[in-house]
C-alpha positions in Angstrom: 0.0 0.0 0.0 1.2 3.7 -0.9 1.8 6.2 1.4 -1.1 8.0 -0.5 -3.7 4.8 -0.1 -3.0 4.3 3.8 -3.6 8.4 3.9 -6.8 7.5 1.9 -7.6 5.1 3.7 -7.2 6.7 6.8 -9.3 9.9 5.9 -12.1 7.7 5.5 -12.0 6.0 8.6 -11.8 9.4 10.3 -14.9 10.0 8.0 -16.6 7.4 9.6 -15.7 7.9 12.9 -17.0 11.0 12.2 -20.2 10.4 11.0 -21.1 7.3 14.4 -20.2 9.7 16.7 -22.5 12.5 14.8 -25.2 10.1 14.6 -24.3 9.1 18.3 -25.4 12.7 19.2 -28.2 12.7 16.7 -29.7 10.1 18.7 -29.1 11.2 22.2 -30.3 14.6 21.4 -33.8 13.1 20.1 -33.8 10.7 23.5 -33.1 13.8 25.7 -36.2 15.8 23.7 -38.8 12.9 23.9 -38.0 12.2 27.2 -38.9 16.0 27.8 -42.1 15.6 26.2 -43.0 12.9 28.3 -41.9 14.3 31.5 -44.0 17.9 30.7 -47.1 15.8 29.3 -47.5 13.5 32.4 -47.1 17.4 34.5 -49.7 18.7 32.3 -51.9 15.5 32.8 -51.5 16.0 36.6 -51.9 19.5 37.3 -54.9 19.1 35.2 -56.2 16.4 37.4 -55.7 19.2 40.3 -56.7 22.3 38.8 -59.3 23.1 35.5 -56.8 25.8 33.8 -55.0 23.3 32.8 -57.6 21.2 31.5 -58.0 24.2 29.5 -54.5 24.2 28.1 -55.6 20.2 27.3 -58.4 21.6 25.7 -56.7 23.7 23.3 -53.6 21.7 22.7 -56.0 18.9 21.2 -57.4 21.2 19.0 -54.3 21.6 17.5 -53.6 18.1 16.4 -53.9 18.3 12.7 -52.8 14.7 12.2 -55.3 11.5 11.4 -52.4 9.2 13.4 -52.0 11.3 16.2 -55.9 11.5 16.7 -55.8 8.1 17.2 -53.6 7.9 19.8 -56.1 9.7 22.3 -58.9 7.7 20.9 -61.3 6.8 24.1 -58.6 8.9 26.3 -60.2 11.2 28.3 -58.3 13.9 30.3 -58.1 14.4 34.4 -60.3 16.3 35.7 -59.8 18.1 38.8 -61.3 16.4 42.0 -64.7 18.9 43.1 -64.3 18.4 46.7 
């Protein structure tokens, strides 16, 4: 092998490298922001369960879902309601 080929051949490893430890990120990043989502959605759910301005918010967030899919996740879902007592 030429000192050119193992310097080729180097330079893509690096590429490589490169690229796992960008997808690496990628893919923690999306974890971290998903994990987010589920930790404000189950607050949302809860302080809703405890106070109706927040079953407000529910309210209008579902309003928003545009999506045939994501309709069908809350199919027969109903949301917390605050205890009357």
């Amino acid at each position: 092998m030429t000192p050119i080929e193992k310097a080729k051949q180097q330079v893509e490893q690096a590429k490589a490298r490169y690229q796992a430890l960008l997808a690496r990120q990628n893919a923690e990043e999306r974890k971290l922001d998903t994990r987010r989502k589920v930790i404000l959605g189950g607050l949302l759910m809860d302080a809703a369960g405890k106070d109706e301005r927040f079953g407000r918010v529910i309210d209008e967030l579902m309003k928003r879902i545009t999506r045939d899919h994501d309709h069908k996740a809350f199919e027969g879902w109903q949301k917390p309601e605050p205890d009357k007592s």
